[in-house]
N, C-alpha and C positions, 0 to 999 in steps of 0.2 A: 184531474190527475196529471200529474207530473213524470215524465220519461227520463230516465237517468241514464248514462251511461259513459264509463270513464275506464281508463286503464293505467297502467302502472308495469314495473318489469320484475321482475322473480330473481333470484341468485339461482343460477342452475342446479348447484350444490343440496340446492333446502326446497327442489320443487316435490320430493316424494315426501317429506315431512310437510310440508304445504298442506297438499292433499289430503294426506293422512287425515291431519289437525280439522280438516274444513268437511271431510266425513265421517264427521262426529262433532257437530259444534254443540256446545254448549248451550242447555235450555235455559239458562238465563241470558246468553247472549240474543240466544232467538227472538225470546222474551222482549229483551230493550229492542228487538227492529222493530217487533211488531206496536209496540209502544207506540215507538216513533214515529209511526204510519208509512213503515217502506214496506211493499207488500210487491210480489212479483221476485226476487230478488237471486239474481243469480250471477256467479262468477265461473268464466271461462279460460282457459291456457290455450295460447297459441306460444309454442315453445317457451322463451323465457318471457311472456308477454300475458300480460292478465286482462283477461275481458269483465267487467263488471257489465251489471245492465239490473235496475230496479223502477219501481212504480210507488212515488209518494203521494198519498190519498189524503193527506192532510191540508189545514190552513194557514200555520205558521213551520216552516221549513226551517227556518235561522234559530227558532228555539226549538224544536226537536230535534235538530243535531246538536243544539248545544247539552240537551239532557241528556242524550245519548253520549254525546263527550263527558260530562259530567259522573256517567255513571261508571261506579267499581270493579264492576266484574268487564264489562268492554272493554274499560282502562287495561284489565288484567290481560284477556283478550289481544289488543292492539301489541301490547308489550311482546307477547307472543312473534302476534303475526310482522308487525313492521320488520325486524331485523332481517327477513326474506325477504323483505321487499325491495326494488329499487325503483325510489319516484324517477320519474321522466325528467331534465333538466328545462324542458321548456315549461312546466308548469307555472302556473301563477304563484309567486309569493305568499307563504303563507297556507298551500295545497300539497297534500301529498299524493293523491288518486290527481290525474289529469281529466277533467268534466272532457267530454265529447260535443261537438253541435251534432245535433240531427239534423240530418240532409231531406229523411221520408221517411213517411209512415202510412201507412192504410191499416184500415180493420177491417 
């Protein structure tokens, strides 16, 4: 299992439609995570700052993000959500979430 956890910034303007939108997501988007083998998978707000944090249970990651990119309703989805969003500047090229290292963990 694979530990995720990456963050991103919000428009301050669109964080209550954010929410709204993400308390009530869509069963086919649900659908494509669980496809994907992201399982655990939760998104947090620290003011205009977004916590992601997920668990991938799979064995090819680079193609199940890429189906998951691939697929329709996500697409429809992303379209949605990116315009609230603001990537980090320091991200890697070609990312829009900023990947986090893990410092610790215990179970």
């Amino acid at each position: 299992m694979r530990r995720i956890a990456q963050i991103i910034g919000i428009s301050e303007d669109r964080i209550a439609e954010y929410e709204a939108l993400h308390a009530d997501v869509w069963p086919t988007v649900l659908d494509r995570i669980a496809q994907s083998n992201i399982r655990n998978y939760s998104i947090f707000r620290h003011g205009t700052t977004l916590f992601a944090y997920m668990e991938y249970v799979g064995d090819d990651f680079e193609g199940d993000m890429a189906a998951m990119a691939a697929d329709p309703e996500t697409q429809r989805w992303w379209d949605i959500c990116m315009p609230m969003q603001r990537p980090l500047p320091e991200r890697p090229e070609g990312s829009w979430w900023l990947d986090l290292p893990e410092v610790f963990h215990t179970d």
